[in-house]
Biopython code that builds the backbone (N, CA, C, O; Angstrom):
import numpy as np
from Bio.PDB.StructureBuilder import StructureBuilder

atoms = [
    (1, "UNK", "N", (-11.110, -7.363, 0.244)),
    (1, "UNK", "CA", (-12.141, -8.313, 0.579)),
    (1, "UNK", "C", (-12.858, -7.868, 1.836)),
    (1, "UNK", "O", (-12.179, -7.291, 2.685)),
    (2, "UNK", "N", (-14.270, -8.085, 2.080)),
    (2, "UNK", "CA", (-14.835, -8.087, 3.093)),
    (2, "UNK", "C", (-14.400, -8.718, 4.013)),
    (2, "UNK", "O", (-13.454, -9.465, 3.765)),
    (3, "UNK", "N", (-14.879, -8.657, 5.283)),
    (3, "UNK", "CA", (-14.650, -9.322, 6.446)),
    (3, "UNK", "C", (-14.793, -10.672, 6.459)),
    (3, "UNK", "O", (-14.102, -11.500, 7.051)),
    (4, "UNK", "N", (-16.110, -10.897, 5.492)),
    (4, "UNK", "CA", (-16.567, -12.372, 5.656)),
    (4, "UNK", "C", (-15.503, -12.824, 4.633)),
    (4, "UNK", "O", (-16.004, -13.928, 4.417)),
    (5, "UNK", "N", (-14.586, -12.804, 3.969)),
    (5, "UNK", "CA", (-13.430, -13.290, 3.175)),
    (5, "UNK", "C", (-14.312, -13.288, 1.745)),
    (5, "UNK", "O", (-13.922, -14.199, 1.014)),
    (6, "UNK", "N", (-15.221, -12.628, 1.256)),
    (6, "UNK", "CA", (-15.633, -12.444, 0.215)),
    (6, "UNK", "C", (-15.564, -11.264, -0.600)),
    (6, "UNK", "O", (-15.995, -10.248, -0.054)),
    (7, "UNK", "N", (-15.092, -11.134, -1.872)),
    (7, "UNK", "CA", (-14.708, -9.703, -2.418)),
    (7, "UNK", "C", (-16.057, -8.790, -2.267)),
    (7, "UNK", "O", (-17.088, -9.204, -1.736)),
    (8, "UNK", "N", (-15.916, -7.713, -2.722)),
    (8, "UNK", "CA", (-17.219, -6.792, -2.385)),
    (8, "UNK", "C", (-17.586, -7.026, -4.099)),
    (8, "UNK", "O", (-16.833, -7.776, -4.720)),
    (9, "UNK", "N", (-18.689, -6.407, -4.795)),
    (9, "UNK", "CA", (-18.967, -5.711, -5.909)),
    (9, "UNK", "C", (-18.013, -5.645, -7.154)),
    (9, "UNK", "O", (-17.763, -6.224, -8.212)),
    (10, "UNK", "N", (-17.527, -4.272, -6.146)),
    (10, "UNK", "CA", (-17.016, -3.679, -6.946)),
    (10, "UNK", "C", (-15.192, -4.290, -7.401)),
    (10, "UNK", "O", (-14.440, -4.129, -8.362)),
    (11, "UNK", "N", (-15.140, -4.925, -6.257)),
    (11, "UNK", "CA", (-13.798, -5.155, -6.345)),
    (11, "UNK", "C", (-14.060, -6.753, -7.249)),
    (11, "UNK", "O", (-13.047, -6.916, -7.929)),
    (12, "UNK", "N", (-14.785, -7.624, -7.413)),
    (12, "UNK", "CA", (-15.117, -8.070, -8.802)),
    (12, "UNK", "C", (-15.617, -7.920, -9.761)),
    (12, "UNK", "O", (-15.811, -8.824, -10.573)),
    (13, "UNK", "N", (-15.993, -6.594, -9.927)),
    (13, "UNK", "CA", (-16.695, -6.301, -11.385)),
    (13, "UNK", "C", (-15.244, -5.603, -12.286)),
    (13, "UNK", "O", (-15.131, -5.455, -13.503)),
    (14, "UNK", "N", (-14.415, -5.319, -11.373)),
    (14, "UNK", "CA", (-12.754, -4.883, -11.750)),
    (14, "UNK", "C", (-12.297, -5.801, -11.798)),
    (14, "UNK", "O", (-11.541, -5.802, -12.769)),
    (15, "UNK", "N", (-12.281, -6.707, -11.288)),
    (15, "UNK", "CA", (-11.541, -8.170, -11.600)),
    (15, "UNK", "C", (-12.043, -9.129, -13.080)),
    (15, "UNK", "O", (-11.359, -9.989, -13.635)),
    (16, "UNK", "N", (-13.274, -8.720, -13.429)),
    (16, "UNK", "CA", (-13.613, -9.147, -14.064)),
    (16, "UNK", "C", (-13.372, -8.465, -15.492)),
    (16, "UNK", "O", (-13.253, -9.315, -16.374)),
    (17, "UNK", "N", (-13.300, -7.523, -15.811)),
    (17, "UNK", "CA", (-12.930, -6.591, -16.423)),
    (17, "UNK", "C", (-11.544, -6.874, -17.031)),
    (17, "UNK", "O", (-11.113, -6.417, -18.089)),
    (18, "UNK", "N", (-10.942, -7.681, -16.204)),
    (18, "UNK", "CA", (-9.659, -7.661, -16.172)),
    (18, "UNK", "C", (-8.304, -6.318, -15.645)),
    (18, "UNK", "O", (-7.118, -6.642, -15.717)),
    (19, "UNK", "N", (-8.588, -5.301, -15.295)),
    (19, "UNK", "CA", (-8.178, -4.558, -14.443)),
    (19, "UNK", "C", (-7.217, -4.042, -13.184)),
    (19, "UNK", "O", (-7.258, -2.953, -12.611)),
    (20, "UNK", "N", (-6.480, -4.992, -12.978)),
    (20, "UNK", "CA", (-5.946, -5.299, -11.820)),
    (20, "UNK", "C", (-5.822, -4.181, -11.380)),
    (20, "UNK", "O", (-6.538, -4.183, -10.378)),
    (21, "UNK", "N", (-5.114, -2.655, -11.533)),
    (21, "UNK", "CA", (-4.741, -1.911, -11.266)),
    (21, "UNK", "C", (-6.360, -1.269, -10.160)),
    (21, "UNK", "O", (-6.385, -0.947, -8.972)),
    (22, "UNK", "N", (-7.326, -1.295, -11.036)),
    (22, "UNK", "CA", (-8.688, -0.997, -10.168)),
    (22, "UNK", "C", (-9.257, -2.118, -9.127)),
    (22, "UNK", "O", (-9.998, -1.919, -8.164)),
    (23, "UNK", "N", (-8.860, -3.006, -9.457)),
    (23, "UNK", "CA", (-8.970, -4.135, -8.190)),
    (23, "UNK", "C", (-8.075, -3.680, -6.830)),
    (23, "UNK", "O", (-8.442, -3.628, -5.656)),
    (24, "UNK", "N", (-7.034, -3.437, -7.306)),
    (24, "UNK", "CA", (-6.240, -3.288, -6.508)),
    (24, "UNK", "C", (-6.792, -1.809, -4.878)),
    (24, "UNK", "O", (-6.802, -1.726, -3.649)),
    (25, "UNK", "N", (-7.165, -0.918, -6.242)),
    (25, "UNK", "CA", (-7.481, 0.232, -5.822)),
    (25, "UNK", "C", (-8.859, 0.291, -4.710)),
    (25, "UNK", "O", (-9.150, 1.078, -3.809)),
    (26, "UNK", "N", (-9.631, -1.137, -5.342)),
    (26, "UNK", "CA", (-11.358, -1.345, -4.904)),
    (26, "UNK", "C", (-11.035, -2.178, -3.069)),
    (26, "UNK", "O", (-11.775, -2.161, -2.085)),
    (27, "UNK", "N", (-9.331, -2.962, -3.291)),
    (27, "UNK", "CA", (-9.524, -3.578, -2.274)),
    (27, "UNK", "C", (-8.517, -2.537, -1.308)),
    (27, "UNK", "O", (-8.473, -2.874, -0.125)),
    (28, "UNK", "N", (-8.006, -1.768, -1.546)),
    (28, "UNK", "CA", (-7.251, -0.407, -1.079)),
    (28, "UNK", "C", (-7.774, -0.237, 0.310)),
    (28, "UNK", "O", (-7.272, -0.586, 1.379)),
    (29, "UNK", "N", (-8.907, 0.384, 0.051)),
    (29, "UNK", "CA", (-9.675, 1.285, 0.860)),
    (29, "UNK", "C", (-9.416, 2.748, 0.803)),
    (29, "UNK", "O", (-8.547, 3.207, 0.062)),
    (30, "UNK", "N", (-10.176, 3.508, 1.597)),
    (30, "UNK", "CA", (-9.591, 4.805, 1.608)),
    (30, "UNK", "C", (-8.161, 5.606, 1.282)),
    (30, "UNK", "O", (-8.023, 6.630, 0.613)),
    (31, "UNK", "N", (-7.558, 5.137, 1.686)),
    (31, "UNK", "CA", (-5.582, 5.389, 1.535)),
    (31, "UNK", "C", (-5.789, 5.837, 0.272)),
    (31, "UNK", "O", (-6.693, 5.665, -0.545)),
    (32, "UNK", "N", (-4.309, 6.722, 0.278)),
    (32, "UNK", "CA", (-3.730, 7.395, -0.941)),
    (32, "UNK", "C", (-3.455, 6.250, -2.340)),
    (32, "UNK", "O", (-2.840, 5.290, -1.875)),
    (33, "UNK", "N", (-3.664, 6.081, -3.606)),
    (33, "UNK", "CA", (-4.202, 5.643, -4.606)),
    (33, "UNK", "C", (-2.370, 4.680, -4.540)),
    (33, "UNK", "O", (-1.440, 5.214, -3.936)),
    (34, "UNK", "N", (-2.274, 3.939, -4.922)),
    (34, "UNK", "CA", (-1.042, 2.884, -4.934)),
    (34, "UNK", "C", (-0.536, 3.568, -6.109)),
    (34, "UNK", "O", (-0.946, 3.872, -7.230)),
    (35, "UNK", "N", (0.812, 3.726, -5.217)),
    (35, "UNK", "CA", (1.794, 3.889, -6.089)),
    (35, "UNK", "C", (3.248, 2.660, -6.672)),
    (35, "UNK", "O", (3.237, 1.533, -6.175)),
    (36, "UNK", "N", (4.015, 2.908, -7.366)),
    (36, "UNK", "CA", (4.795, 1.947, -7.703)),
    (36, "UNK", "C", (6.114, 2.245, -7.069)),
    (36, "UNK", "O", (6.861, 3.166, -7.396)),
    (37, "UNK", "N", (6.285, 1.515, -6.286)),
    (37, "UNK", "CA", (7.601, 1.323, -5.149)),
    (37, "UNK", "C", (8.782, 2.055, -6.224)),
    (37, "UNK", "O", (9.134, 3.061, -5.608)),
    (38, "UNK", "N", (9.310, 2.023, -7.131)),
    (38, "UNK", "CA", (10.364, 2.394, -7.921)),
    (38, "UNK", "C", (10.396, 4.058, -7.913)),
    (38, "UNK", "O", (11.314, 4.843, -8.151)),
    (39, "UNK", "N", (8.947, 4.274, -7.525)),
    (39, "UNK", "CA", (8.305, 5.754, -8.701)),
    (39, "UNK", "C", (8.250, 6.874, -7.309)),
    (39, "UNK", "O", (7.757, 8.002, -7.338)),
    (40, "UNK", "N", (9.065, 6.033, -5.815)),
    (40, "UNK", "CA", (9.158, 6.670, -4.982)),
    (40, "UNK", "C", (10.465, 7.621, -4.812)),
    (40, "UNK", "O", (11.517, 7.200, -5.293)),
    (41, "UNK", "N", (10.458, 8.785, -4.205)),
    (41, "UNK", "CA", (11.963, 9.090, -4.466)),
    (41, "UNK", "C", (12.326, 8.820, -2.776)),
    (41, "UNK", "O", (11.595, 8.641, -1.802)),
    (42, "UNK", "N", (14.021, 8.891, -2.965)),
    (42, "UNK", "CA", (14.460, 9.154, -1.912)),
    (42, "UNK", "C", (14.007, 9.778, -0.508)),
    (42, "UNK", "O", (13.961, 8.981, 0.429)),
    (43, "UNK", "N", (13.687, 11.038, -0.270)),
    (43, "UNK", "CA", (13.344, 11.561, 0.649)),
    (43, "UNK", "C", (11.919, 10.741, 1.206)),
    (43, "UNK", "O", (11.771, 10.272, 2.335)),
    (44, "UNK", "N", (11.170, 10.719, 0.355)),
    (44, "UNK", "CA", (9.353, 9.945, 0.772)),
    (44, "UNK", "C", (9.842, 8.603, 1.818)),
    (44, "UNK", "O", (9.384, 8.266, 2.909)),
    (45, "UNK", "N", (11.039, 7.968, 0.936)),
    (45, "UNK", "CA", (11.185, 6.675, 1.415)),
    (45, "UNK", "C", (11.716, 6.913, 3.203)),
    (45, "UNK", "O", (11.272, 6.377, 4.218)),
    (46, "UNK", "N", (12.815, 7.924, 3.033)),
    (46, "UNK", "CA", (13.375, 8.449, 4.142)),
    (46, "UNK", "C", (12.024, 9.022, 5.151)),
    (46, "UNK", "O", (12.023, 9.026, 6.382)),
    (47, "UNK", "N", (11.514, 9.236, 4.737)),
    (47, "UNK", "CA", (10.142, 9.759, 6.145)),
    (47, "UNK", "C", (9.416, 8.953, 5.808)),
    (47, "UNK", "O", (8.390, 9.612, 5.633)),
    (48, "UNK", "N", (9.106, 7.627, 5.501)),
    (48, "UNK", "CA", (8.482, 6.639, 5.891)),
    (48, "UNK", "C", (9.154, 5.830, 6.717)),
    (48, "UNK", "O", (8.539, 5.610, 7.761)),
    (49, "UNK", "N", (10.204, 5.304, 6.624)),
    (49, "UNK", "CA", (11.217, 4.709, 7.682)),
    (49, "UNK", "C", (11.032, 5.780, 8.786)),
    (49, "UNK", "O", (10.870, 5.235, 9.877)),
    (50, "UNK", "N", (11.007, 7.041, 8.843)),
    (50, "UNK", "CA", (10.891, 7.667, 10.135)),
    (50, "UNK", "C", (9.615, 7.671, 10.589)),
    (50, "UNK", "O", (9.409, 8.093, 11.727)),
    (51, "UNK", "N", (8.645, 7.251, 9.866)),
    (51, "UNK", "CA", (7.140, 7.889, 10.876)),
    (51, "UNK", "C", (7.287, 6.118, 11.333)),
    (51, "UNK", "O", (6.312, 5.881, 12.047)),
    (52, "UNK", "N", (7.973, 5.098, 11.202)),
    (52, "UNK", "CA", (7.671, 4.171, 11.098)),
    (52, "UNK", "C", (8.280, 3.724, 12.633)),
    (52, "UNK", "O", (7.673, 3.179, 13.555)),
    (53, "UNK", "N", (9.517, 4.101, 12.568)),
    (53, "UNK", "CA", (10.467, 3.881, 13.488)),
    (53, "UNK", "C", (9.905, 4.905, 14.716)),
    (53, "UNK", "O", (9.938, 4.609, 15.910)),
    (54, "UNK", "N", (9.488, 5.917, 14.275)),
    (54, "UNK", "CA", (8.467, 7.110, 15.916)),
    (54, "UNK", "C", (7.328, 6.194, 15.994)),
    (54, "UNK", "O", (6.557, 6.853, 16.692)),
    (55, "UNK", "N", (6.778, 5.188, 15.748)),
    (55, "UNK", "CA", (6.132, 4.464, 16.269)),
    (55, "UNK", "C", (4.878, 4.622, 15.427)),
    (55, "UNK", "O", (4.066, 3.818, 15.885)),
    (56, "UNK", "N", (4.531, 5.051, 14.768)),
    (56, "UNK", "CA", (3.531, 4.652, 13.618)),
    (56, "UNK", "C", (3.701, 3.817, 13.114)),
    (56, "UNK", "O", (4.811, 3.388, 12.798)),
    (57, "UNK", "N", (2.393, 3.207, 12.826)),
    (57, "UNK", "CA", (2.194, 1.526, 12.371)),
    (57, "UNK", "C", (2.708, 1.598, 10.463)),
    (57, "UNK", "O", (2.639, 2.582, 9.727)),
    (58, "UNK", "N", (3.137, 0.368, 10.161)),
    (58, "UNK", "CA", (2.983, 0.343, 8.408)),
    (58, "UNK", "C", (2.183, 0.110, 7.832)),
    (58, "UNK", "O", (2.191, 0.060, 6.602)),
    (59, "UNK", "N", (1.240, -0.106, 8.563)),
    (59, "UNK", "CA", (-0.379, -0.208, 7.676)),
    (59, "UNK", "C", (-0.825, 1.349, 7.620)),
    (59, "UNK", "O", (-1.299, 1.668, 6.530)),
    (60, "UNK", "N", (-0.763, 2.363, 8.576)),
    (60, "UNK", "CA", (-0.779, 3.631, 8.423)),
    (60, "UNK", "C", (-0.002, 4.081, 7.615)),
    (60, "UNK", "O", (-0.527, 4.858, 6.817)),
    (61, "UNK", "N", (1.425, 3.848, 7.449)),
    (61, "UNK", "CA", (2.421, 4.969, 7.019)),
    (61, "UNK", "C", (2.177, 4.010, 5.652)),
    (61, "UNK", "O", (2.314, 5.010, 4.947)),
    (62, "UNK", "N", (2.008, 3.265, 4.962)),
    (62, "UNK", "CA", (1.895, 2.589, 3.411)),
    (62, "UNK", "C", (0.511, 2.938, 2.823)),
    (62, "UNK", "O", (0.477, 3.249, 1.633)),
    (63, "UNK", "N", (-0.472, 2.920, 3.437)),
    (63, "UNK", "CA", (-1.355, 3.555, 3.034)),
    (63, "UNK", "C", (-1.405, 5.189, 2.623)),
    (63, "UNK", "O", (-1.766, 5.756, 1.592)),
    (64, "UNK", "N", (-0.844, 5.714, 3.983)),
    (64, "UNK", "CA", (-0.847, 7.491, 3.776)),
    (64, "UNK", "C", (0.122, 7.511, 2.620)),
    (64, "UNK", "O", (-0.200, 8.412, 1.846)),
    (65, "UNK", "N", (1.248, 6.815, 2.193)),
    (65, "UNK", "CA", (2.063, 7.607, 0.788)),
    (65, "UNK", "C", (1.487, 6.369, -0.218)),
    (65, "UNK", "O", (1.933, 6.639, -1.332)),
    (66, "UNK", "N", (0.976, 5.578, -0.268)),
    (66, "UNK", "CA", (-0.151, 4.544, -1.614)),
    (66, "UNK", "C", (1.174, 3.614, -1.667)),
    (66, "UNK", "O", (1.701, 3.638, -2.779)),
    (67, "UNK", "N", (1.664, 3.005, -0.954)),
    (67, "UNK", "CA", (2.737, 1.480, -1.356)),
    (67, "UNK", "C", (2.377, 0.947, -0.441)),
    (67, "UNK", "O", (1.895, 1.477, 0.560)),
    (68, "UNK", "N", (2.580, -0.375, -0.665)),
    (68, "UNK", "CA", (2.182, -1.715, 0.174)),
    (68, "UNK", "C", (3.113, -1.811, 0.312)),
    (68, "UNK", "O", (4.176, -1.731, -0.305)),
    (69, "UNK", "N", (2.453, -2.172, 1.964)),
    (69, "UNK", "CA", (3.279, -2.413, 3.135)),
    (69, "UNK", "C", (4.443, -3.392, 2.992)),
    (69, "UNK", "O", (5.524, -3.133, 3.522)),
    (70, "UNK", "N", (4.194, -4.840, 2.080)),
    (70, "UNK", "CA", (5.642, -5.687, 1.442)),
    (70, "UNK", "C", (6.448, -4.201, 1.343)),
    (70, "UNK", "O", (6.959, -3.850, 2.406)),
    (71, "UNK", "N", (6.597, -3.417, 0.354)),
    (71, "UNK", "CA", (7.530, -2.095, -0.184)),
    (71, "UNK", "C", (8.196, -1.541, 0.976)),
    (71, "UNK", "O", (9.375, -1.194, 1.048)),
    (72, "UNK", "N", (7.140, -1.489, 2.043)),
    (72, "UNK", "CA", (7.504, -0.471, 2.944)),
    (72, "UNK", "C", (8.727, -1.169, 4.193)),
    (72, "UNK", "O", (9.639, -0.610, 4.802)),
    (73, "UNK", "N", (8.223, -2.656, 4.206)),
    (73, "UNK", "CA", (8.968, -3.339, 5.110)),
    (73, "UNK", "C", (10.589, -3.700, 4.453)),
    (73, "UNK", "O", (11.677, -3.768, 5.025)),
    (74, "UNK", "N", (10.216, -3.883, 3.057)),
    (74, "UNK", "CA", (11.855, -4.279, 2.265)),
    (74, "UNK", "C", (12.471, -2.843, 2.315)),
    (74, "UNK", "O", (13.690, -2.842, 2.146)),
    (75, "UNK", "N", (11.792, -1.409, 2.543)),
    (75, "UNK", "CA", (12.859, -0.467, 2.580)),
    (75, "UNK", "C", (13.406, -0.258, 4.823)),
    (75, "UNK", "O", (14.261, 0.399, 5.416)),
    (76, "UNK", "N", (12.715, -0.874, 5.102)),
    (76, "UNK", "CA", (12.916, -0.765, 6.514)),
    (76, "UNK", "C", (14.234, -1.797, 6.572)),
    (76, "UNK", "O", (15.288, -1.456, 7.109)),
    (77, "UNK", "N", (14.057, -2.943, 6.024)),
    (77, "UNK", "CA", (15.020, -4.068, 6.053)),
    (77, "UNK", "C", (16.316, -3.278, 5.656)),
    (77, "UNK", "O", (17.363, -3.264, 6.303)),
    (78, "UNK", "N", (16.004, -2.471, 4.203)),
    (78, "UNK", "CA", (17.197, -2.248, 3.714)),
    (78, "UNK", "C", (18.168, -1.210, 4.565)),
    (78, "UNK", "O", (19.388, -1.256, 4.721)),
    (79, "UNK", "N", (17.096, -0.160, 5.112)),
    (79, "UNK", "CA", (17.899, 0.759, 6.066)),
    (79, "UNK", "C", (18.114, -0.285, 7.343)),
    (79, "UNK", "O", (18.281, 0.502, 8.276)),
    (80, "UNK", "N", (18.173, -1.181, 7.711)),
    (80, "UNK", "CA", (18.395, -1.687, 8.749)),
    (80, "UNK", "C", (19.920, -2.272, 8.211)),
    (80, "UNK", "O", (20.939, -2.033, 8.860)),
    (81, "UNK", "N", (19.932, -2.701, 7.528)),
    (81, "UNK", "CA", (21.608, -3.269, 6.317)),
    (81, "UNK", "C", (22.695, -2.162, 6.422)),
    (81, "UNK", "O", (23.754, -2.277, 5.804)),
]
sb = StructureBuilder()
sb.init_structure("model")
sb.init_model(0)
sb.init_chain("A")
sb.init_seg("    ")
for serial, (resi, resn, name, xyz) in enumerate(atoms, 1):
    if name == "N":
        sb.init_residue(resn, " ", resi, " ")
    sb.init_atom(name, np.array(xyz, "f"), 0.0, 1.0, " ", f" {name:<3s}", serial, name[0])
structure = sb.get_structure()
């Protein structure tokens, strides 16, 4: 969504479509294309918890490997367990 809390274009002409997967992608932004939290392996997950914990933000480090940030925080939780 835009700033003003209104979708852009494009990100309802994908919604409309029915599409979610390109909605998703339209409200993305730039970042690496979303991936599916499952479809991550081991190691990726392991150097995201690390760029995370050296002090890079999770809006950076979920964007740079395509999972949302929810994904990124439940694997931080889990290495914190």
């Amino acid at each position: 969504m835009e700033a003003s809390g209104k979708e852009s274009p494009s990100t309802r002409s994908a919604v409309k479509a029915g599409d979610g997967a390109a909605a998703s992608r339209a409200r993305a932004g730039d970042g690496a294309p979303r991936r599916s939290p499952s479809k991550i392996d081991d190691a990726t997950r392991a150097e995201a918890i690390q760029r995370v914990r050296s002090g890079e933000s999770q809006r950076a480090v979920a964007e740079a490997l395509g999972v949302s940030r929810g994904a990124l925080q439940n694997w931080l939780r889990q290495a914190e367990a």
